[in-house]
Backbone bond lengths (Angstrom), bond angles and torsions (degrees), N, CA, C in turn:
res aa  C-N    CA-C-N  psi(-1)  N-CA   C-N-CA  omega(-1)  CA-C   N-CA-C  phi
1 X - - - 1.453 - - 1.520 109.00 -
2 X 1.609 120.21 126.70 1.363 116.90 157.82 1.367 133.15 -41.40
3 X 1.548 104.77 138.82 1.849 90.78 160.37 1.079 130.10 -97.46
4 X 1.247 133.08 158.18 1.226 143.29 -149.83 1.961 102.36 -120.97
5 X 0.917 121.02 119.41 1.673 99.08 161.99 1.169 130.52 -67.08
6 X 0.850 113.87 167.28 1.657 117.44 177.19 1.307 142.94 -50.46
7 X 1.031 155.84 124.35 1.379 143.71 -151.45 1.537 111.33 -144.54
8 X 1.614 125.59 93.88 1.474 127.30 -174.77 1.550 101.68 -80.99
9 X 1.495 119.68 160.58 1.108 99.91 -174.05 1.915 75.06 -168.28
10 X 1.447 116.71 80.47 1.358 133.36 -173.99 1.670 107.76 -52.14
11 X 1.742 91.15 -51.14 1.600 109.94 -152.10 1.355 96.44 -108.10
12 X 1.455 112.12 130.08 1.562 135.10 156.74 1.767 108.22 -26.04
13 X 1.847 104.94 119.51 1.118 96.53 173.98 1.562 106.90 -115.35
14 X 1.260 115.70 33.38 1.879 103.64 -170.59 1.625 95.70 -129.98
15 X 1.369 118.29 128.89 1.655 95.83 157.84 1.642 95.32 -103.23
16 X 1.121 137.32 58.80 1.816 135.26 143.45 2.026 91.57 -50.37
17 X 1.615 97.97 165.29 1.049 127.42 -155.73 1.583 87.29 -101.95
18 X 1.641 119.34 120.12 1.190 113.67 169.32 2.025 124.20 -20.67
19 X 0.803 113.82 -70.37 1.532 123.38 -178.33 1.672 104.51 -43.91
20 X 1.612 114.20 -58.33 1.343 130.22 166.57 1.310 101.65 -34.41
21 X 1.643 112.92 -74.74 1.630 99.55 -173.07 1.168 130.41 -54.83
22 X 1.136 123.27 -17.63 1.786 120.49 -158.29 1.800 80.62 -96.39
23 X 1.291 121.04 -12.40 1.875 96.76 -173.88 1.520 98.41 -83.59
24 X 1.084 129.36 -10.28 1.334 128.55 160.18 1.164 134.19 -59.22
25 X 1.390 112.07 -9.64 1.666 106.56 175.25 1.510 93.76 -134.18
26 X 1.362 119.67 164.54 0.951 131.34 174.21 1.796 127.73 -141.63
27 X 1.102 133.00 137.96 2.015 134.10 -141.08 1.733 81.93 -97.26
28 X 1.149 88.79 136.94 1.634 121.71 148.63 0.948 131.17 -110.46
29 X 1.353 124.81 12.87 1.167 151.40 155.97 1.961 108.00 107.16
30 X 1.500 122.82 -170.13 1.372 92.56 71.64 2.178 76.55 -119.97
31 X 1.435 96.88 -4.41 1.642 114.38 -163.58 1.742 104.18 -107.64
32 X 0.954 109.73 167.01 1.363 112.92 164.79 2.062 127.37 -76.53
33 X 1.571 92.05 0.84 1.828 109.89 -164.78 1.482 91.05 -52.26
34 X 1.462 104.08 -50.16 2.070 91.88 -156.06 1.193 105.56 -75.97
35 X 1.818 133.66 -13.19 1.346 124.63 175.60 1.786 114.93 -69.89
36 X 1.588 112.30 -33.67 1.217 121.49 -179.51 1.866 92.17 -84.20
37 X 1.000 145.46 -21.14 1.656 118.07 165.01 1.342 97.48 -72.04
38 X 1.559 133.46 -34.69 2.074 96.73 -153.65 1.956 81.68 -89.72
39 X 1.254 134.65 -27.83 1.168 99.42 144.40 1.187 158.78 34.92
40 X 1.965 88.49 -102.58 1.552 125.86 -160.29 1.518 76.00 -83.51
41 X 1.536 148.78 12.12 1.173 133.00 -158.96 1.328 93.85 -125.75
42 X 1.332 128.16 -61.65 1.205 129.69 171.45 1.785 88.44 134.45
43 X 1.155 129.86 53.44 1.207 148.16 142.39 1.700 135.26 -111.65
44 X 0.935 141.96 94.57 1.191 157.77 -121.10 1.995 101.87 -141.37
45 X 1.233 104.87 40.39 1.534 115.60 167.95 1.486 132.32 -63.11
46 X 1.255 120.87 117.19 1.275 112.79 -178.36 1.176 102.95 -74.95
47 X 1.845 101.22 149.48 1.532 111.56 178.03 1.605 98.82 -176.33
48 X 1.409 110.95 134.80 1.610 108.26 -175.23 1.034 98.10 -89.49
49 X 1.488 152.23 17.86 1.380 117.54 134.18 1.504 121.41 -124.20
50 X 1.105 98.31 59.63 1.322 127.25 -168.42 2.119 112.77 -72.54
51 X 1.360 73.33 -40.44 2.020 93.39 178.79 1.234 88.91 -148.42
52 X 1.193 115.21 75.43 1.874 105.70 162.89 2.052 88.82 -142.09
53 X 1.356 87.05 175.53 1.587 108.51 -171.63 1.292 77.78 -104.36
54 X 1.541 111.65 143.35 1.463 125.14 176.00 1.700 119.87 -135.57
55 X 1.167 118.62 6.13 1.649 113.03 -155.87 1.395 107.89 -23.91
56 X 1.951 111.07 161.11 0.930 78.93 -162.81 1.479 109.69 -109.84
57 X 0.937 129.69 59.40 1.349 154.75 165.30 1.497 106.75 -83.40
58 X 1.304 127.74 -72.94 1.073 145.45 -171.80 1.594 116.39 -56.28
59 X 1.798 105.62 -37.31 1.342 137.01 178.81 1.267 111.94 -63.63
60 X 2.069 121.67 -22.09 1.196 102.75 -153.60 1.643 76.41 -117.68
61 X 0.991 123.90 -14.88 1.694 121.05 -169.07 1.995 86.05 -78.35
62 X 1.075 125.14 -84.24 0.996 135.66 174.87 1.832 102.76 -17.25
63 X 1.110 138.23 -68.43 1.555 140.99 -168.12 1.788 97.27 -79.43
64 X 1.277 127.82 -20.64 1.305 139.67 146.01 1.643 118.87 -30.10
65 X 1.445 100.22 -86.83 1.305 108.36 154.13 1.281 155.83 -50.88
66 X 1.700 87.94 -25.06 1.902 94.18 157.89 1.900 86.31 85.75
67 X 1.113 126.48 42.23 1.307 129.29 168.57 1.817 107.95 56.21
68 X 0.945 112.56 19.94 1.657 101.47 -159.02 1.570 107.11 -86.35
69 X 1.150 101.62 129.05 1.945 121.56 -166.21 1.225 107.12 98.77
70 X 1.199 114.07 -14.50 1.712 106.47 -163.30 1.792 96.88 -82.92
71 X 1.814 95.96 131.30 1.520 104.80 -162.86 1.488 114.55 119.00
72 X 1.497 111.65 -40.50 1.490 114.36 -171.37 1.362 114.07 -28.94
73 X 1.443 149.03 127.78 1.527 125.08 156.28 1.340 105.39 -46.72
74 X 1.207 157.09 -28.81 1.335 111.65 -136.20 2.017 86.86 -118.17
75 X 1.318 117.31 10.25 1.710 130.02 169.45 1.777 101.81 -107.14
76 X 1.071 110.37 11.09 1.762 103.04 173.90 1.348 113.46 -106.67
77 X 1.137 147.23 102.37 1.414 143.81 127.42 1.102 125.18 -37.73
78 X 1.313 108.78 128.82 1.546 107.10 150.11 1.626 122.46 -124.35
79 X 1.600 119.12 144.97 1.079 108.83 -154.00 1.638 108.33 -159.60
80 X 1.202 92.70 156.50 2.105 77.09 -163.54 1.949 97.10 -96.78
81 X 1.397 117.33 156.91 0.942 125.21 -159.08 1.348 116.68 -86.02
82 X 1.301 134.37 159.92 1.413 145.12 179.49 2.150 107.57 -15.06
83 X 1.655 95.14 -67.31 1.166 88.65 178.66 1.882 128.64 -89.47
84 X 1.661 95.62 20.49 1.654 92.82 -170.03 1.272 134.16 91.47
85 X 1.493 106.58 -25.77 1.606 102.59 -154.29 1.958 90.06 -101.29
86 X 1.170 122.23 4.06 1.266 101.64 161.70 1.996 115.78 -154.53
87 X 1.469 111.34 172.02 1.262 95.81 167.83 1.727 125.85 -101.55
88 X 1.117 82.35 152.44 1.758 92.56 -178.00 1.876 124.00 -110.95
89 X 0.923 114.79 155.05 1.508 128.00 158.92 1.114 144.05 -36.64
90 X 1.379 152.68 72.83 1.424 108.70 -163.33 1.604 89.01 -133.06
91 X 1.418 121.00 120.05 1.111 164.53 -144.57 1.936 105.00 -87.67
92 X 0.996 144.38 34.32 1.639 150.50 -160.87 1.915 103.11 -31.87
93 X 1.080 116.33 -38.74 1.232 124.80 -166.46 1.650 118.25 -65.87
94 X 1.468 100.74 -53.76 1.668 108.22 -174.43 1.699 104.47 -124.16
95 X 1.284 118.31 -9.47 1.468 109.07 -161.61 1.186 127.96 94.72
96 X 1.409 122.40 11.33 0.986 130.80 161.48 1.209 143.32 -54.73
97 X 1.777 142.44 111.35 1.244 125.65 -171.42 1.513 116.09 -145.11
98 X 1.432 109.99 129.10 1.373 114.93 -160.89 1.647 110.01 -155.07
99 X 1.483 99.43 168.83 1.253 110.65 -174.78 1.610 123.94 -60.30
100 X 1.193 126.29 143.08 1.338 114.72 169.31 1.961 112.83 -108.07
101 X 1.508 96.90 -16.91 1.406 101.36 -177.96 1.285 119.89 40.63
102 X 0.954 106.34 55.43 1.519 130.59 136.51 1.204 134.99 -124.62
103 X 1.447 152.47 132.83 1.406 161.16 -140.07 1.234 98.68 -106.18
104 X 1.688 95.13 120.16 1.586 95.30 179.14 1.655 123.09 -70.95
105 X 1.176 134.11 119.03 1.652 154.18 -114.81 1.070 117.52 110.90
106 X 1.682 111.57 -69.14 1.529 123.54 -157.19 1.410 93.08 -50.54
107 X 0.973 148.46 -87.41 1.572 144.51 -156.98 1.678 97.66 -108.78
108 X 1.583 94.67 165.13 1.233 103.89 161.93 1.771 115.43 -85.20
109 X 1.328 104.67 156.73 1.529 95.03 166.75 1.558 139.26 -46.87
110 X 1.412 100.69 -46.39 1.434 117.79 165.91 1.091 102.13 -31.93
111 X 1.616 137.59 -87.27 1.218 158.73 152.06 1.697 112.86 14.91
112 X 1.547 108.62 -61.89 1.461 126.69 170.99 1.278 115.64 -59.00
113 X 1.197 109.17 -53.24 1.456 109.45 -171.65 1.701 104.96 -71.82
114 X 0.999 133.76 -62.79 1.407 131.44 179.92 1.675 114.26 -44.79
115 X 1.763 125.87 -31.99 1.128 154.98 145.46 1.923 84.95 -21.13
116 X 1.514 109.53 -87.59 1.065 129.32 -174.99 1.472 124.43 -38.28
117 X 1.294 112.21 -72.49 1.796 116.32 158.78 1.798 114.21 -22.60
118 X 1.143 110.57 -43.84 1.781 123.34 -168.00 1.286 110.62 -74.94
119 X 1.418 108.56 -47.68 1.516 115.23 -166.94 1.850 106.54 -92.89
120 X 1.444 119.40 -34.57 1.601 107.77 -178.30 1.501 126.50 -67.78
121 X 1.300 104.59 -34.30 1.559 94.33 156.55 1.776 123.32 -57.54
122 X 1.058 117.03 -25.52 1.544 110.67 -169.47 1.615 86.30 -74.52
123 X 1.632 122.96 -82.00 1.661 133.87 -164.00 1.247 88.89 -63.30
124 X 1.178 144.87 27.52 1.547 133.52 117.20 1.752 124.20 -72.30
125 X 1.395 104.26 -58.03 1.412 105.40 175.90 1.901 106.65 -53.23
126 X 1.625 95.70 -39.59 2.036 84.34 -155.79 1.911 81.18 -67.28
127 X 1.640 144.04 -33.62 1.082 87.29 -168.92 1.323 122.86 -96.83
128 X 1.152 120.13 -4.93 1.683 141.67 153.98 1.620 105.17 -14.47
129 X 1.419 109.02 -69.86 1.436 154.45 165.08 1.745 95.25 -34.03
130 X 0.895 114.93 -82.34 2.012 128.22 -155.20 1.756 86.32 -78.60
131 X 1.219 154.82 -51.86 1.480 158.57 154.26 1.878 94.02 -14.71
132 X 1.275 99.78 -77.35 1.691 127.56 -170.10 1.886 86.17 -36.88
133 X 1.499 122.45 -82.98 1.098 171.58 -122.36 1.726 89.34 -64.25
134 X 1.537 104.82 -65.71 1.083 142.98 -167.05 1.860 131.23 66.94
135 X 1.516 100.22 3.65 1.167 109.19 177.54 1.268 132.84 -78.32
136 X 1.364 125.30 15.62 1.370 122.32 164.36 1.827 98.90 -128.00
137 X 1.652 111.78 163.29 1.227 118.04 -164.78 1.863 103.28 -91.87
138 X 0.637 123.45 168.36 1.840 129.86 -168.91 1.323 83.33 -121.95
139 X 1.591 100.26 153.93 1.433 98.44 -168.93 2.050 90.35 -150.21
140 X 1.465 113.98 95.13 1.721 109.59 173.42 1.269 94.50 -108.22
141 X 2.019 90.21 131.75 1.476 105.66 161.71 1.823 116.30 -119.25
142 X 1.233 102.98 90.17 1.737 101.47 -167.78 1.557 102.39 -61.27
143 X 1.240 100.79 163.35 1.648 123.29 -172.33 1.262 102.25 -90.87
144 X 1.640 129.74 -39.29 1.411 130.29 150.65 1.183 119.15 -103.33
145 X 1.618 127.32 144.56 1.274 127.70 166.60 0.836 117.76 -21.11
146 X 1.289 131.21 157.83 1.832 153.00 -177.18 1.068 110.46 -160.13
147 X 1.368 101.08 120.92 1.857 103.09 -173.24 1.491 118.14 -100.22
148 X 1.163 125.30 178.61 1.375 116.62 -147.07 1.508 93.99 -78.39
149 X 1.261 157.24 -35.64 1.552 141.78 -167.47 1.652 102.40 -61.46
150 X 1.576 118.78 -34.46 1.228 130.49 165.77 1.609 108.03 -51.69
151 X 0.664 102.76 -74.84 1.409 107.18 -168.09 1.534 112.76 -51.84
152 X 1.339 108.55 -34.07 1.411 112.55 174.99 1.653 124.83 -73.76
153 X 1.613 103.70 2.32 1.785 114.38 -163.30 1.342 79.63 -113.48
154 X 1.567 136.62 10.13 1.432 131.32 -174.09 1.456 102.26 -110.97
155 X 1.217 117.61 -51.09 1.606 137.95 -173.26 1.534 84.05 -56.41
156 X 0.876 117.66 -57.53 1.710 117.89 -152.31 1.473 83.22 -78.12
157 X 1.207 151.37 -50.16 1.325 118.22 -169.00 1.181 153.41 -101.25
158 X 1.827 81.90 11.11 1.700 121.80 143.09 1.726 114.24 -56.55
159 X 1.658 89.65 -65.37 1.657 95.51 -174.25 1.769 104.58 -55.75
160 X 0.998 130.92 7.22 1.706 129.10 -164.89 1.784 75.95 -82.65
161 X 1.370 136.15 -62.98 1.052 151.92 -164.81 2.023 113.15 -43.13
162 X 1.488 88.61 -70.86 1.546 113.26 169.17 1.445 108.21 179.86
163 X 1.282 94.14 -171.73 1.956 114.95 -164.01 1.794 105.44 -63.58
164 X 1.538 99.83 38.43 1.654 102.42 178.60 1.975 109.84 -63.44
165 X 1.268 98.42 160.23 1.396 107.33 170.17 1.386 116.43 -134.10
166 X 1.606 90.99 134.00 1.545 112.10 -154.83 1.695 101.66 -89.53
167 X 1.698 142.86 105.47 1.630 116.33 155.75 1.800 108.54 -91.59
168 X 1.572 85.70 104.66 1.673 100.35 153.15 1.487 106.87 -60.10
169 X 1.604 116.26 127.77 1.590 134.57 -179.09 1.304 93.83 -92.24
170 X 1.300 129.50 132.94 2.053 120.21 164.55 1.973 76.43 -149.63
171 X 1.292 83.23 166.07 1.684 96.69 175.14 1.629 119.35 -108.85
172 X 1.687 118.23 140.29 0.892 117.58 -175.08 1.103 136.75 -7.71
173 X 1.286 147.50 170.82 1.781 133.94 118.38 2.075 99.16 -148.17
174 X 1.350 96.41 -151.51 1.067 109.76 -162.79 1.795 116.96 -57.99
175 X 0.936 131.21 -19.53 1.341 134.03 -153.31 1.858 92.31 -141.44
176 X 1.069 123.94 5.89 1.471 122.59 167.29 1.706 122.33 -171.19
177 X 1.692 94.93 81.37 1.181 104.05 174.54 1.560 132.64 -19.37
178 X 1.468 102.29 176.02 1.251 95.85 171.98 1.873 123.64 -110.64
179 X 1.465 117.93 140.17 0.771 118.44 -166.44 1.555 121.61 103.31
180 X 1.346 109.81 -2.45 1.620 130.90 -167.77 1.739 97.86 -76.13
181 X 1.085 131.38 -167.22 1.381 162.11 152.96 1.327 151.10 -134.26
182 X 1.337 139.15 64.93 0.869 118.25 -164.91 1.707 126.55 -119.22
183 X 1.549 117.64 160.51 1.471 104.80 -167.38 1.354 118.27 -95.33
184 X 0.761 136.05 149.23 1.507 122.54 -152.14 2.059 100.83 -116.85
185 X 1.452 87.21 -50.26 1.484 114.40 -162.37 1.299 120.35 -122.28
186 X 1.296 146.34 121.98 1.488 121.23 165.65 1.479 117.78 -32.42
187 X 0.676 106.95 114.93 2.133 132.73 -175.23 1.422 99.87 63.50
188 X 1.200 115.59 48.66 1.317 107.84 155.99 1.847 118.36 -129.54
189 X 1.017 113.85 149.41 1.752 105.64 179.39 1.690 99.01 -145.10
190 X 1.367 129.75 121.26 0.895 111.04 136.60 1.659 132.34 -110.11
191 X 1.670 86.63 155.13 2.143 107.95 -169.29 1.735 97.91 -87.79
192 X 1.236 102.19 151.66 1.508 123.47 167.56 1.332 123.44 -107.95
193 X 1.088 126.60 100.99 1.147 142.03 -174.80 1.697 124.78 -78.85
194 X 1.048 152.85 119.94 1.544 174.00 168.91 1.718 94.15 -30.16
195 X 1.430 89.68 -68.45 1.641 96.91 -179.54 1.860 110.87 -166.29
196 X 1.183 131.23 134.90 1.623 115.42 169.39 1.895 109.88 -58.51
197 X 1.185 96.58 -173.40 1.279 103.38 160.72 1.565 111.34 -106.56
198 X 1.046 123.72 138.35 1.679 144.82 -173.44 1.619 91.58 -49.73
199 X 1.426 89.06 157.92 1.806 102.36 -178.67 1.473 96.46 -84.55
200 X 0.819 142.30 -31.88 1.261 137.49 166.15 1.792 145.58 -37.18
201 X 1.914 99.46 -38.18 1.087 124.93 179.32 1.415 101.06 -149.76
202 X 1.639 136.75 95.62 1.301 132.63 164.75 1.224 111.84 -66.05
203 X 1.366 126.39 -11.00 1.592 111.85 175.26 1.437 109.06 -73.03
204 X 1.237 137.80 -8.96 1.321 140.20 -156.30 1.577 103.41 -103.67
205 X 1.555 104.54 64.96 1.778 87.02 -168.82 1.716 79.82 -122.30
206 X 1.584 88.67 -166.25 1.786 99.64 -155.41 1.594 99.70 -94.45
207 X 1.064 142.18 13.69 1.820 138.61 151.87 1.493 96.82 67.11
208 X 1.463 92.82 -69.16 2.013 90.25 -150.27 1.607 98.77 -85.65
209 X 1.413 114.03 -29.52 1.763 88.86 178.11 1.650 116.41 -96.40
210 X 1.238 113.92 -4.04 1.604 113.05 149.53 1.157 103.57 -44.28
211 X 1.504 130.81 -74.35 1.227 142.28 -164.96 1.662 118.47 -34.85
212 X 1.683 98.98 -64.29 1.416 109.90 176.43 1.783 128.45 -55.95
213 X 1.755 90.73 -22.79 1.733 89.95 -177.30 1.799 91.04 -89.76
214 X 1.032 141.92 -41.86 1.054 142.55 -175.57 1.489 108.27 -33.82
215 X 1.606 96.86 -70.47 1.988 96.96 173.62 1.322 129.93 -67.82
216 X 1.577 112.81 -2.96 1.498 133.10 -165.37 1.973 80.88 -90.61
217 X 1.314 102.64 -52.20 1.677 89.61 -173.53 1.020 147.08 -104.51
218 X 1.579 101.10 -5.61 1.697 123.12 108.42 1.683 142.99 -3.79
219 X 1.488 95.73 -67.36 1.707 101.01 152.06 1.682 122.70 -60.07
220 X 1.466 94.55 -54.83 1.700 100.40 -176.00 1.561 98.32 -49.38
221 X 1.204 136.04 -67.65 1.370 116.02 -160.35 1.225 123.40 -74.73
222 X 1.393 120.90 0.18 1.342 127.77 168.79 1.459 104.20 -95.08
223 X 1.122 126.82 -32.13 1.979 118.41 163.28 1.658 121.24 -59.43
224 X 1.939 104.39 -23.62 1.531 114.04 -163.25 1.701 91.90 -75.30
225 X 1.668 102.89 -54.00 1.626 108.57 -163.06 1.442 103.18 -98.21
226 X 1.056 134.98 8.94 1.727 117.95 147.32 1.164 109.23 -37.13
């Protein structure tokens, strides 16, 4: 793969409509943070890994394979979560684990899981589909650092799909603010972040400079593919 130089891009280049922007990108996990910002936005996009745990180990075998099994009944769990109060995912095939958002009461499990069987084949195809497509931006935020050869064994196995574009999330430091953009790679960008939100509480993330790198890289890929 060529290199690309660098490309800062401080200042917001989109005025799209908050909600508008966030349907433009779409989570590969590795957390559920970027599904609760487009959210916190008033975008509400389906995407199967939207709230799922993704490391990216698991992320690249799984997009490797082209999702295949993933869905099977007899690789789906369902299972109520650490503290009880809801059920969860648990994925047999790739390692996958994610929310089902539903409160354990509201349904029975049975219920969930068959829920489950119906719907993973489809948010398999749409992202199979939008990968292929390449018109919305991918958006991984790992739970531990990932350094750039990492990140670059990700881009590429997006791009296996089509001319998708990857924003690697890492957090500020000294020589690249936060909220900046830059491209690293053909379809690659990484965003600078203020701060994540703690593993503890994903609602506690930073709103407004999510926001700003979003339209910051937003512009960039609409300046790359003009």
């Amino acid at each position: 793969m060529s290199s690309v130089s660098p490309t800062h891009a401080p200042a917001p280049g989109s005025e799209l409509p908050t909600a508008e922007l966030f349907t433009q990108f779409e989570s590969l996990g590795e957390n559920c943070e970027f599904g609760l910002v487009q959210r916190r936005g008033g975008a509400e996009p389906l995407g199967l890994l939207r709230f799922s745990s993704t490391p990216l180990p698991k992320l690249l075998a799984a997009l490797t394979a082209r999702f295949e099994g993933l869905g099977r009944s007899d690789r789906i769990e369902v299972e109520l979560s650490s503290n009880g109060r809801e059920y969860m995912i648990s994925d047999k095939t790739f390692g996958l684990y994610y929310h089902a958002w539903v409160l354990a009461g509201e349904k029975p499990p049975e219920d969930v899981h068959r829920r489950e069987i119906r719907r993973l084949p489809y948010l398999t195809r749409k992202l199979t589909e939008d990968l292929t497509e390449a018109t919305k931006i991918f958006v991984y935020r790992s739970m531990i650092p990932i350094t750039q050869p990492q990140a670059m064994k990700l881009v590429a196995a997006a791009r296996a799909y089509g001319p998708a574009w990857l924003l690697w999330m890492d957090l500020a430091d000294a020589t690249h603010p936060a909220a900046t953009v830059e491209i690293v790679a053909p379809g690659l960008m990484r965003g600078r972040m203020d701060r994540f939100a703690p593993g503890s509480n994903a609602h506690d993330f930073s709103f407004e400079c999510w926001e700003k790198v979003c339209r910051t890289a937003y512009a960039l890929k609409e300046q790359m593919t003009a």
